[in-house]
N, C-alpha and C positions, 0 to 999 in steps of 0.2 A: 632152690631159691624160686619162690615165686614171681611173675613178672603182672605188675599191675593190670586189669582188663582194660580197655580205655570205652571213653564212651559211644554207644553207637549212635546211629540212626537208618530207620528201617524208610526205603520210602516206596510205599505204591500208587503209582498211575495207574486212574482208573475214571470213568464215566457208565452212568448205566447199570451198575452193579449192586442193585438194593438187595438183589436176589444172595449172593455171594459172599457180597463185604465185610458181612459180618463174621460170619467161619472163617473166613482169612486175617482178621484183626482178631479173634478171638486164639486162634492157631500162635498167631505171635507173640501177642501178650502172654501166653501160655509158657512159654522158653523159659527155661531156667539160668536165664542172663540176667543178673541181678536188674531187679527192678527201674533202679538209680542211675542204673548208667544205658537206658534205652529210651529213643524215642522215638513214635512211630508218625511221620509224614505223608498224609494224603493225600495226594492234589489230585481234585474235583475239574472233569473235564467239561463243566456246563451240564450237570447231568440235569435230567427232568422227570425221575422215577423216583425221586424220592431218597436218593443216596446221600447227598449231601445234609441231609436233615439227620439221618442214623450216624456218620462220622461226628455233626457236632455232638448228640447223645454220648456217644464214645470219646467223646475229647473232655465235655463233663464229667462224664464216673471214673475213668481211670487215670486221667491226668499227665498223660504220658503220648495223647495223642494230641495233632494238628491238624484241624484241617485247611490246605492251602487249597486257591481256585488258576484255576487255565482253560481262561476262556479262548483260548486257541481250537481246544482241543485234542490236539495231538503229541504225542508222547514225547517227543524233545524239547518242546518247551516245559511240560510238567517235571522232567527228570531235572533242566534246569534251572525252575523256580524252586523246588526240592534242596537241590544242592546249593544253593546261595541262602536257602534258612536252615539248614540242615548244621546242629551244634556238635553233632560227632564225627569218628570217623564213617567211612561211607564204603562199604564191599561190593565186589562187585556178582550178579545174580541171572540168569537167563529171565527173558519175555517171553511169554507165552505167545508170542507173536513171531519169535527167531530173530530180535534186533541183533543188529550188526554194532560192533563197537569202532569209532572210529576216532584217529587223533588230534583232539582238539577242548579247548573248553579249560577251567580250572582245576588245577591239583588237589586234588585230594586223598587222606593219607587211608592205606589199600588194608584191609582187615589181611591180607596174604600175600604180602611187598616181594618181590622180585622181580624176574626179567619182565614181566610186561604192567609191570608199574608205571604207567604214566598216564598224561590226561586221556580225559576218553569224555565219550556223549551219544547218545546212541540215536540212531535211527532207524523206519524201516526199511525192510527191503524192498 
């Protein structure tokens, strides 16, 4: 018996990254997660290189992206502007930074539910 996919959403925090962005959104799009039930969230941390102009590009041709902004900056507010537009479910993924997960923030349903299923929001160290 098959059990339905549900829908996701991918979401990267990022500023600065005109260099990269693109091989990382082009990496994703690439998965073979049905097309239909993915969608990929950006939030733009104020950038000024030029990244912010390639996401919209990418939110034009493939239809599957957004791009959101945080003019904060910094990565806990990006993760939860993300997660308060974010239509699917939401997994959780390491930072290339080493974020720490801590308890707190809204539920959301865990792509691999068990014992440490619950709220979370990350920060750094």
């Amino acid at each position: 018996m098959s059990r339905a996919l549900p829908f996701v959403s991918v979401i990267i925090p990022m500023r600065n990254e005109e260099a990269s962005i693109g091989a990382c959104l082009e990496a994703v799009l690439a998965q073979d997660y049905p097309p239909d039930l993915l969608e990929v969230l950006v939030v733009d941390g104020d950038s000024d290189d030029g990244s912010a102009a390639l996401i919209e590009r990418y939110a034009r041709d493939s239809g599957r992206v957004r791009l959101l902004h945080n003019p904060r900056r910094i990565v806990p507010p990006a993760l939860n502007a993300a997660i308060r537009a974010a239509r699917g479910a939401l997994g959780r993924g390491p930072s290339r930074r080493g974020a720490r997960r801590h308890s707190s923030g809204p539920r959301r349903q865990s792509m691999n539910p068990g014992p440490e299923d619950r709220p979370f929001s990350w920060t750094d160290p």
